[in-house]
N, C-alpha and C positions, 0 to 999 in steps of 0.2 A: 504494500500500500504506500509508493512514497508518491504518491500526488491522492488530492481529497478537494473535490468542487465544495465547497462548504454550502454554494446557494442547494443543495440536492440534501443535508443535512435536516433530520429534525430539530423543529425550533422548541426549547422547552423555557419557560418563565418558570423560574427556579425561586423568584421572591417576586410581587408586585412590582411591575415597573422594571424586573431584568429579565431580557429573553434573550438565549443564549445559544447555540449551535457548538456542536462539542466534537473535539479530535483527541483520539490517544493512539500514543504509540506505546513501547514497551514500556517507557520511562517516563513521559511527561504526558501532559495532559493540556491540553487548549483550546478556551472555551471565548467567543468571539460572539462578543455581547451586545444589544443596543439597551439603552438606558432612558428611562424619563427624566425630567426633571423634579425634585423631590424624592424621589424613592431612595429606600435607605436598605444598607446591609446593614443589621446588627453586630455589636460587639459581639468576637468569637476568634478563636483559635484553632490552629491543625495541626496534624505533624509537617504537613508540606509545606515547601519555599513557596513563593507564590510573587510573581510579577506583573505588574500592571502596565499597559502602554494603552494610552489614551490616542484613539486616530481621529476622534472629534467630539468637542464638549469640554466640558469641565466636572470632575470630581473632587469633592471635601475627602480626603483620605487622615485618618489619625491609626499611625501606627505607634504602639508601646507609648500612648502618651501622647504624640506629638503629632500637627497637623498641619496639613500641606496641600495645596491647592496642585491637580495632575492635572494636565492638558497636554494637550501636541507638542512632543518636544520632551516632556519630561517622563518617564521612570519610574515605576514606585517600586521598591524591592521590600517585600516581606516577610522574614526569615520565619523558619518553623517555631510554630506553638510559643508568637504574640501576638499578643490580644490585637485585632486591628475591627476598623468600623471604615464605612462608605454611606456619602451621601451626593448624588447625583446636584449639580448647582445649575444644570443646564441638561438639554436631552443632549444625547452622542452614543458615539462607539467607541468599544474597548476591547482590547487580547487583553489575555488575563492565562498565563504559564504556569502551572502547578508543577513542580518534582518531589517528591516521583508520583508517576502516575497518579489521577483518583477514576479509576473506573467506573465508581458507581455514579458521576457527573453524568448527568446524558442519557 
């Protein structure tokens, strides 16, 4: 499987306001999201790393504390099992990389 049309993917809203289309390979996992504005990820943790890259909009992201506005251009890196939270400040789209894997996404 190294190519995957994502438009051919089931779309699943996984929280109000996140609807997500999901790829895994052996090791990682990426779920390519659109977002409203307002909707919220609650505080919560995992064992997985977890990346964010924003390709359009704006998110309020607070990891371990500390909070940071993602858009185009920037990055979010969230290391395993801290506490992080999201809150949508505009509609858009997002990749969002889990390692290793989460199968049960999707």
């Amino acid at each position: 499987m190294p190519f995957v049309n994502i438009d051919g993917l089931k779309v699943v809203e996984r929280l109000p306001g996140w609807k997500g289309r999901y790829v895994h390979s052996s090791s990682m996992t990426l779920a390519h999201y659109e977002f409203v504005a307002g909707s919220k990820i609650h505080e919560h943790f995992h064992p997985e790393e977890e990346v964010y890259e924003v390709i359009e909009g704006e998110l309020e992201l607070t990891i371990d504390g500390k909070t940071e506005i993602a858009k185009p251009g920037i990055v979010a890196i969230v290391p395993a099992n801290i506490l992080h939270s999201v809150k949508a400040l505009t509609d858009g789209r997002l990749i969002v990389v889990d390692h290793p894997a989460r199968p049960d996404f999707g």
